[in-house]
C-alpha positions as CSV (number, residue, x, y, z in Angstrom):
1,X,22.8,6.4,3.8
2,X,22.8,4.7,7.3
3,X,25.9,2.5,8.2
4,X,24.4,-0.7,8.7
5,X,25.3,-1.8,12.4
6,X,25.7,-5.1,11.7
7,X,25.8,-7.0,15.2
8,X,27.7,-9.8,14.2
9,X,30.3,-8.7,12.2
10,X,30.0,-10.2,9.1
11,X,27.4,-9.0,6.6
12,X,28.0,-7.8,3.0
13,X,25.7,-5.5,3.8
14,X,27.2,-1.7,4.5
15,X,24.9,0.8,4.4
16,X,21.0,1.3,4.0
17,X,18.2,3.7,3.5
18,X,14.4,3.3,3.9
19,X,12.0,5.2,1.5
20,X,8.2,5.3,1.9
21,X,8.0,2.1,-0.4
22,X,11.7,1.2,-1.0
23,X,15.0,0.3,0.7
24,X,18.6,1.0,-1.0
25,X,21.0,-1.0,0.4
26,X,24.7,-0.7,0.0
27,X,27.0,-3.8,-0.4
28,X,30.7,-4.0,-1.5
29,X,30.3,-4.6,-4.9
30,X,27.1,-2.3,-5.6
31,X,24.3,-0.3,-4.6
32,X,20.7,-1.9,-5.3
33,X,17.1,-0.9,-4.6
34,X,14.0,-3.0,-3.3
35,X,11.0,-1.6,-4.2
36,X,7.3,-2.3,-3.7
37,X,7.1,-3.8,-7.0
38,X,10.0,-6.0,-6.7
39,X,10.7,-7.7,-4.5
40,X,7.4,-6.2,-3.4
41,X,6.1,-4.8,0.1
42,X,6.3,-7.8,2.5
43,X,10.1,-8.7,1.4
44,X,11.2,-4.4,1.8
45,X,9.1,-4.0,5.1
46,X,10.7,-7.0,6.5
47,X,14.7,-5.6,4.7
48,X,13.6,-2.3,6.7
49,X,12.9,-3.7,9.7
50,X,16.4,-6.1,10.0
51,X,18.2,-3.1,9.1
52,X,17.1,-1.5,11.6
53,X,18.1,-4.0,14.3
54,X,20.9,-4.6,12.8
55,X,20.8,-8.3,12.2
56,X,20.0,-10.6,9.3
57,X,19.8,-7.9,6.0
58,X,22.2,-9.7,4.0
59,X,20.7,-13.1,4.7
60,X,17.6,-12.4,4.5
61,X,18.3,-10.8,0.9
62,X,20.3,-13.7,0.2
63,X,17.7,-16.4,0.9
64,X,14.6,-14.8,0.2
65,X,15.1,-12.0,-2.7
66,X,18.3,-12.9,-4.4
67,X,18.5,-11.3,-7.7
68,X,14.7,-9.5,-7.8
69,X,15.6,-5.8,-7.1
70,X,14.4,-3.1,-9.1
71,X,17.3,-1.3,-10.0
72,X,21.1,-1.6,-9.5
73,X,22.1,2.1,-8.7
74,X,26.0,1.4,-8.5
């Protein structure tokens, strides 16, 4: 997994990694993946491209996708 730069210092996100149709993303109290099916393409392309930069994951996830993930890995 990538360490997630988080530019402003205080996301709950911690780590990431972008598949071909997912995006895992670490948090302190678990591991869960975003899939194609849920939350679906637009919410995982738009995960992979604020991890990326580095700003917004967790609030984005938060706001928009809340507890529609497809699995919770740990």
């Amino acid at each position: 997994m990538v360490p997630y730069a988080n530019r402003n210092g205080n996301s709950g996100a911690i780590a990431y990694e972008i598949g071909v149709d997912s995006i895992t993303v670490r948090f302190g109290e678990g591991t869960y993946l975003y899939d194609y099916n849920r939350p679906g393409r637009v919410h995982c392309e738009e995960m992979s491209r604020l991890a990326r930069a580095g700003r917004g994951l967790a609030t984005c996830i938060s706001q928009f996708v809340g507890d529609n993930y497809a699995a919770k890995l740990a």
